[in-house]
N, C-alpha and C positions, 0 to 999 in steps of 0.2 A: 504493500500500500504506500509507503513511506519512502521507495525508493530513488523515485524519478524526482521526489520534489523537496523542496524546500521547508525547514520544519521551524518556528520560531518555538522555542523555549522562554519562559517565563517561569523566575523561579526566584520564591521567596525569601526572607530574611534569615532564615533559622537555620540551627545546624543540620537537621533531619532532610530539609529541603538539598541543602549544601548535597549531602551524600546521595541522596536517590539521584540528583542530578551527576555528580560525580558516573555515578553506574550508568545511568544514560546514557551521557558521553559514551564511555565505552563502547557501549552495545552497538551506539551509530558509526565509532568508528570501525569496530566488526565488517558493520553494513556498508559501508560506504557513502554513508545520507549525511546530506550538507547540512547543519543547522546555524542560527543565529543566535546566541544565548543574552536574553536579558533581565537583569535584574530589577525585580519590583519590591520596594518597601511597603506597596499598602494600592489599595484599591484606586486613586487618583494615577498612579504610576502605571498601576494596571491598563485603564480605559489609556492614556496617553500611547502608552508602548502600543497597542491595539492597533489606535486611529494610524500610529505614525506607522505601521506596517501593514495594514490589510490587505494596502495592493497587490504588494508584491509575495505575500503568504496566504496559502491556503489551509495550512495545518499549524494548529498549534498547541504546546504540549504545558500546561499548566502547573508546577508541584506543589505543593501547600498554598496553595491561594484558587479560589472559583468555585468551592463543591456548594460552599455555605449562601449564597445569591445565588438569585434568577440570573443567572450568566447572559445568559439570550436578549431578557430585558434588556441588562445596562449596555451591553457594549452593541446590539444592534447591529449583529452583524449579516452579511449577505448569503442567500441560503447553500453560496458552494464552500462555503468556510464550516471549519471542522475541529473542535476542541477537544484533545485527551486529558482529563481531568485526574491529575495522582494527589489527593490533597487528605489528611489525614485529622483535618478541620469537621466536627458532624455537630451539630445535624446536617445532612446535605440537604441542600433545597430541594423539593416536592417534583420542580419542572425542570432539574439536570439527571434526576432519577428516570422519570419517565420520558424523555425526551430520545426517542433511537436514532433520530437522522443527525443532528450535528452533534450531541453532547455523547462521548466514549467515559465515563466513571473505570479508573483502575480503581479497583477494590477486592481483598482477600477473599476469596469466596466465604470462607466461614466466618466473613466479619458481619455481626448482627447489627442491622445497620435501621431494624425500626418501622420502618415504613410505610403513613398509610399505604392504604390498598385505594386503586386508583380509582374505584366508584364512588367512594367516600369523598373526595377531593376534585375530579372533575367529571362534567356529563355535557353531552352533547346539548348546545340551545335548543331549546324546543321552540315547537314554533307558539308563539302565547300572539298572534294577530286576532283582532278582534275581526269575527265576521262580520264585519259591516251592515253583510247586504239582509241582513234578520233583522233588520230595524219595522216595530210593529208600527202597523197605521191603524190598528184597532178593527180592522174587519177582514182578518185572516182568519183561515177555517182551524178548528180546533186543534184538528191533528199537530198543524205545522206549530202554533202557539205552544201545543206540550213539548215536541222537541226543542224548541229552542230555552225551554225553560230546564228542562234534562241539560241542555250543553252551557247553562248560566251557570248550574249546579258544578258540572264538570268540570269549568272552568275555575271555579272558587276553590274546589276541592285540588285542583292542582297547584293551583296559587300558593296553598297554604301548606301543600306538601314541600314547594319549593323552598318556602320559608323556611319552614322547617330542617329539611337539606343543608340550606345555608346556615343556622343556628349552627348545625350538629358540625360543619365541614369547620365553620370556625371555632370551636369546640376542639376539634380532633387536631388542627394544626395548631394551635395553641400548646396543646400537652407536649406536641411533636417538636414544635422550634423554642419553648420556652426554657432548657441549658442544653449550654454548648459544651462539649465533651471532647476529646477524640480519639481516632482510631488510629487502628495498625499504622506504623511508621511507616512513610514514603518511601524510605529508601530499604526497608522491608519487602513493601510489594514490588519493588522496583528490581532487587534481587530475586523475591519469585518468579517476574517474567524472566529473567535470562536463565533462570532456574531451567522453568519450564521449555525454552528456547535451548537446554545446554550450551548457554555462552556463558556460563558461573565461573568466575573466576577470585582464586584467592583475596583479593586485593577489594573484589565487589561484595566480598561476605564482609571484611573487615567496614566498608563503608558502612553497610547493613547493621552491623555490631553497633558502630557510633551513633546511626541515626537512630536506634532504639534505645540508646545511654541516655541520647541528650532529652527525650521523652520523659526518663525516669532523673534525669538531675534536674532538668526543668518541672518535673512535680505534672504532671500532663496525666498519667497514667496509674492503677492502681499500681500497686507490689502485687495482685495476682495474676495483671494484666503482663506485668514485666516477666514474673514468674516463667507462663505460660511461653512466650518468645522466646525468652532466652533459652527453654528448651528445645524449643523448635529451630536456632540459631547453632543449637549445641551439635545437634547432629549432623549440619551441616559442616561443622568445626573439623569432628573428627574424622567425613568423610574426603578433605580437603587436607589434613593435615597429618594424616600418621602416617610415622614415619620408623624404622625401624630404628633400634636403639644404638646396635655400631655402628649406623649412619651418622649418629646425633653428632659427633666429634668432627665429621669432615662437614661442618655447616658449611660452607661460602659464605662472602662480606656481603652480599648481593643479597640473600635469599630470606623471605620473612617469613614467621611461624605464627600462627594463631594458638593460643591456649587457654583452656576455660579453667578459671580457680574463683575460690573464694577469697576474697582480696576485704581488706578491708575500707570501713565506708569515710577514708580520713582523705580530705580532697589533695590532692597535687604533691603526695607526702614524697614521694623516690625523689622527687625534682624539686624538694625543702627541708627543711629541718623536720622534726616530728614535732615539736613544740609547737612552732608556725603552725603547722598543719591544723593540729589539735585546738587551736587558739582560733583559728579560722575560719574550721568544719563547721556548719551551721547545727549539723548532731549535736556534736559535742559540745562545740560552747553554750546551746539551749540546756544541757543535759546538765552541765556543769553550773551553770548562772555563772559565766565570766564576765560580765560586765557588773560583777560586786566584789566586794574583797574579799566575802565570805566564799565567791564564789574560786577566787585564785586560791584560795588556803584549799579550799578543795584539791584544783588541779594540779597543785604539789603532793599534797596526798597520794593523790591517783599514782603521777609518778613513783613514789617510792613506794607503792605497794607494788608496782613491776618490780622494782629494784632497779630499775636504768637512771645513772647519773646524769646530772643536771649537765653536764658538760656535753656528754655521750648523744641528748636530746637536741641540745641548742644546736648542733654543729650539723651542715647538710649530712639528707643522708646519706648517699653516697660514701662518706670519709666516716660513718660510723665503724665502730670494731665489725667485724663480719661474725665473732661469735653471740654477737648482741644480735643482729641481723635474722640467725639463723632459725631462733624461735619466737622473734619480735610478735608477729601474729597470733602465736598462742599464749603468749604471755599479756600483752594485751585485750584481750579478748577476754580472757582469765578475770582480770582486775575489770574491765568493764562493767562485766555484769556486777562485781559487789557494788559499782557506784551507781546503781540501775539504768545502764546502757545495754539493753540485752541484744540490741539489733547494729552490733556494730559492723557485724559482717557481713557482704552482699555480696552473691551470687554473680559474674561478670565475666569478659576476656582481655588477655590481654595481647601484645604483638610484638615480638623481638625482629628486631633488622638487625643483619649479620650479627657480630659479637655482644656489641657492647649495649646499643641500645634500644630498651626498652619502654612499654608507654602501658598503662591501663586505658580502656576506654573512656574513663572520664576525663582522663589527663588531654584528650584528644579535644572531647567538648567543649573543656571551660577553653584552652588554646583559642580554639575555634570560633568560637562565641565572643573570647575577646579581643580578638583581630575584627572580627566583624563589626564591634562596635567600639570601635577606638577613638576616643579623643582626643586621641594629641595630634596628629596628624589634620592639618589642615589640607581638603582638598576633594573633587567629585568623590560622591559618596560611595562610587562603584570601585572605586579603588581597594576598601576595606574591605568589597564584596570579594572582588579576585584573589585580594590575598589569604582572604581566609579559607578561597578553594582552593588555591595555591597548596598550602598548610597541609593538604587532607592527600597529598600525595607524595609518597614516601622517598621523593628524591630533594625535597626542598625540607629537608631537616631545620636547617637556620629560621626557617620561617615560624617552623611550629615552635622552636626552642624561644624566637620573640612574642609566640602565641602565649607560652608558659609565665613568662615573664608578666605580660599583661596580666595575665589570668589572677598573677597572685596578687598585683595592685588593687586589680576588680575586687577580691574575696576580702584583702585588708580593709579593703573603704566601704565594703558591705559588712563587715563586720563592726568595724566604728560607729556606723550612722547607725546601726542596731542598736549598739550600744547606749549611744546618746539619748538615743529615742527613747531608750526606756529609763537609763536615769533620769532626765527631763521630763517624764511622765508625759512623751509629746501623743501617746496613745489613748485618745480619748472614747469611751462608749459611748453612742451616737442613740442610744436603743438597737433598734432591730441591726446594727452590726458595726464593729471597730471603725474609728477615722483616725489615721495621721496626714500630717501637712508637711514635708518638708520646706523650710523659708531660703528661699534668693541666700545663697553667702555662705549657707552650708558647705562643708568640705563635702569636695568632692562631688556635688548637685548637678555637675554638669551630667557625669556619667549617668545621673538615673534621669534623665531626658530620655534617654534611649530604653526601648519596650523592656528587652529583653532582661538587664541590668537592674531595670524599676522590679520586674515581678520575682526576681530572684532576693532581691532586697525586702520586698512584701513578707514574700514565703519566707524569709528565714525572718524576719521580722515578726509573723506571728507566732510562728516555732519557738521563738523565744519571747512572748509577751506569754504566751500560753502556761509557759514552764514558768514567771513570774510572777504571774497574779493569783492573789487568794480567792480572787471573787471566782466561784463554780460559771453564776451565768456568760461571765462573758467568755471563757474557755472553748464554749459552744459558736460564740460569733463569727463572721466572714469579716474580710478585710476590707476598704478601701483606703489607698494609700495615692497621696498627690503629688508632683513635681515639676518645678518650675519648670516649663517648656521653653519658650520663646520669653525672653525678657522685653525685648523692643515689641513685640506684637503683642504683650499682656496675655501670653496663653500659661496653661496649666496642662502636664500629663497624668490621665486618670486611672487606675486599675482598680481592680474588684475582686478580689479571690474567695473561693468558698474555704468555711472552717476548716482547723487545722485536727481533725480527728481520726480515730483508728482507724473506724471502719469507714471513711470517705469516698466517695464511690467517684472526685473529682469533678462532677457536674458541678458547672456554672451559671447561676441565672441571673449575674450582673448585665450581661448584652443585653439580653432587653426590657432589665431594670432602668441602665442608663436610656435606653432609648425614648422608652417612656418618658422618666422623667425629665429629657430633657423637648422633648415634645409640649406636655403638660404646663412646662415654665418658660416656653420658646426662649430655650439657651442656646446661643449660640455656640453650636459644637461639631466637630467634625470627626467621623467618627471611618478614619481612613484605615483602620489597623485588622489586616488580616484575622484577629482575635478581637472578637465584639466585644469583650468585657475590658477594651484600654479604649480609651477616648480622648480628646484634647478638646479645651474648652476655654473660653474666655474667663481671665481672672477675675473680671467681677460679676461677671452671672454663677458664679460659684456658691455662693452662696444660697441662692434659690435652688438651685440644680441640688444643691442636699439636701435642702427642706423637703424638696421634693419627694425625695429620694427617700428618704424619713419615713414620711407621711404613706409611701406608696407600700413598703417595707414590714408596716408595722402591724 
């Protein structure tokens, strides 16, 4: 299908997106199909990149962006145009589901995806014309007078079946788009097609790995949901990697290995100290309360119930002793639990390049995610995009090693503004659910401008408001958290995250909380972000837009 022509790619902000696209690539260059790759941060990027290509494209491959709108609607496109939709964003819209001539949905077969059923949602217009020509003149013969009195009845009686139709349809799509959730990662089913294709290659499982990591560091998916995958990811692990054991010695510098362990859940720790690590992990330091002193006398504690020296800690780890190294994880693990950390270990893969160097799959994400959204660099935004595909291919090491770099400035300055936040007491109960404000001048404010930087600061933010407060009710609360967006234009960036509980099943029904309520208070808001539940909005309709919000909530 895809051979003769021209394929325009559009592909989202996130890591997941990064990697299915990454496997893409691939596959077309298998094929030999020429494509254009463009990067869209958000719905206006989207329509723009469209208009500015129509002409000259016929096909175009969408990844984490288009499942959740009426596609057809916005961009209005002409009927030999044709959209394959990989986007891991749900609910999908009602009219990309059932729509067979242009709209293609990649989706896992066994992903339960919901659905009404299409009689409930659309029916053919009937014809409701009124028969004119039965207009009585009062001296028609009886017969004709009963039926037109039968087809008055008829008529009434279907009227109000219609009604009713309609009640029920908006009923059913209500329950159907009111949270947004999501599914299998992109670059999941992206590695299924080649799967299924036998064009599966080492290198396109490892993408696959990442794009499912960054799902579960990003907070997007249950732990049964991860569970599940990672199982399904495993076997492909071992049918891709084993390798006989007197081979193991004659590795080559060239050659990578995939391997499944239980790693534990302390971010970016091989490529920092253990301290850093522990001080940064949003686990741990919620688990901990380091942002008290009570909470530091703990985490010296902890330490020396392992027995690992204060020196032994501070120092990367790398230039740890290697007999320290070699039961680190069990001895760890060990003292966790007495401090009630029972879940410090997670399930994962990791990837050796020739000798020396090694990555877990998180080590890959946060890299990734903070290339992508980097501040220091002034300059087109697609820059940060490249490099951070750049990053995700095992011949531009330097690149990921400045990914790693970033990553840890990102996790310090998310862990400080945590901090702040909660000695400052800047988390206030709203009623029906938590509000903090970040103010202009903040360290570090610029970085949480950026979507992905804001909701990872939220989530660890309520992680630890949750482990801090005595009050039962609010424990139960969801978040909204605000950031200075645009200072010259007076805007604000908004997110919404649902409570921080066990059994949280991840649904969101901030998207069209906000949208209502900024409807309701005609805020001016613009709600460009791939994930309904971030919005950007003028800083002084802010205040209404929570009353709102409040009121609608409660």
């Amino acid at each position: 299908l895809l051979f003769l022509q021209r394929v325009l790619l559009l592909v989202a902000s996130d890591v997941d997106a990064l990697c299915a696209c990454k496997i893409l690539q691939a596959l077309f260059q298998c094929d030999h199909v020429q494509y254009t790759l463009v990067p869209v941060a958000g719905w206006q990027e989207l329509e723009t990149a469209f208009l500015e290509h129509k002409d000259q494209f016929k096909y175009f491959v969408l990844i984490n962006c288009g499942a959740n709108v009426d596609l057809l609607e916005i961009l209005q496109p002409e009927e030999d145009t044709f959209f394959f939709v990989c986007d891991s964003h749900r609910p999908i819209n009602v009219v990309n589901v059932y729509n067979d001539t242009q709209i293609k949905l990649l989706v896992k077969q066994d992903d339960d995806l919901d659905v009404p059923a299409y009689d409930d949602i659309f029916r053919d217009e009937e014809d409701e014309e009124e028969d004119s020509e039965n207009e009585s003149d009062g001296s028609e013969p009886l017969e004709k007078r009963r039926r037109f009195e039968e087809e008055v009845i008829e008529r009434t009686m279907k009227r109000r079946q219609r009604r009713e139709w309609e009640a029920r349809r908006r009923e059913i799509l209500f329950d159907y788009e009111q949270y947004e959730y999501h599914g299998t990662s992109s670059a999941m089913v992206m590695f299924d097609l080649a799967w299924i294709m036998s064009k599966d290659l080492n290198d396109m499982l490892w993408w696959a790995i990442v794009g499912l990591t960054d799902q579960w560091v990003q907070d997007k998916i249950t732990q049964m949901k991860y569970v599940t995958d990672i199982g399904i990811l495993q076997r492909h692990v071992s049918r891709h990697n084993h390798r006989n054991e007197d081979e193991e010695n004659s590795l080559s510098i060239d050659c990578m290995r995939i391997a499944f362990e239980y790693d534990l859940r302390l971010a970016l720790y091989q490529h920092w100290s253990l301290y850093e690590s522990l001080c940064n992990t949003s686990y741990t330091s919620a688990s901990l309360k380091l942002w008290s002193v009570q909470g530091q006398k703990r985490l010296q504690e902890f330490l020396a119930d392992m027995g690992l020296p204060l020196k032994q800690v501070k120092q990367k780890f790398n230039s740890m002793d290697m007999s320290l190294k070699e039961n680190l994880r069990e001895m760890i693990e060990e003292s966790a639990n007495k401090f009630g950390m029972k879940d410090l270990r997670v399930q994962t893969f990791s990837i050796h390049f020739g000798f020396k160097n090694k990555f877990s799959a998180s080590d890959i994400v946060y890299a990734t995610t903070s290339l992508m959204e980097n501040i220091e660099k002034e300059g087109p935004e697609t820059t940060n995009f490249i490099k951070a595909l750049d990053s995700l291919s095992r011949g531009n090491l330097d690149k990921l090693h400045q990914g790693l770099d970033l990553a840890k400035k990102q996790l310090r300055a998310i862990q400080q503004t945590v901090a702040s936040c909660i000695c400052t007491n800047l988390v206030i109960s709203q009623g029906p659910f938590l509000y903090c404000s970040l103010m202009e001048g903040t360290p570090d404010v610029k970085l949480f401008s950026k979507p992905v930087s804001l909701c990872l600061l939220s989530k660890y933010l309520l992680k630890s408001f949750v482990c801090s407060t005595k009050n039962k009710r609010c424990k139960l609360l969801p978040l909204v958290m605000a950031a200075p967006m645009d200072v010259e234009q007076g805007t604000v960036i908004m997110v919404g995250i649902p409570p921080e509980t066990e059994s949280s099943d991840k649904k969101n029904f901030f998207g069209r909380a906000f949208e209502k309520a900024a409807e309701s208070t005609s805020s001016r808001t613009l709600h460009n972000h791939f994930e309904m539940s971030i919005i950007e909005l003028k800083t002084e309709d802010r205040s209404k837009f929570l009353d709102a919000l409040i009121s609608l909530l409660s």
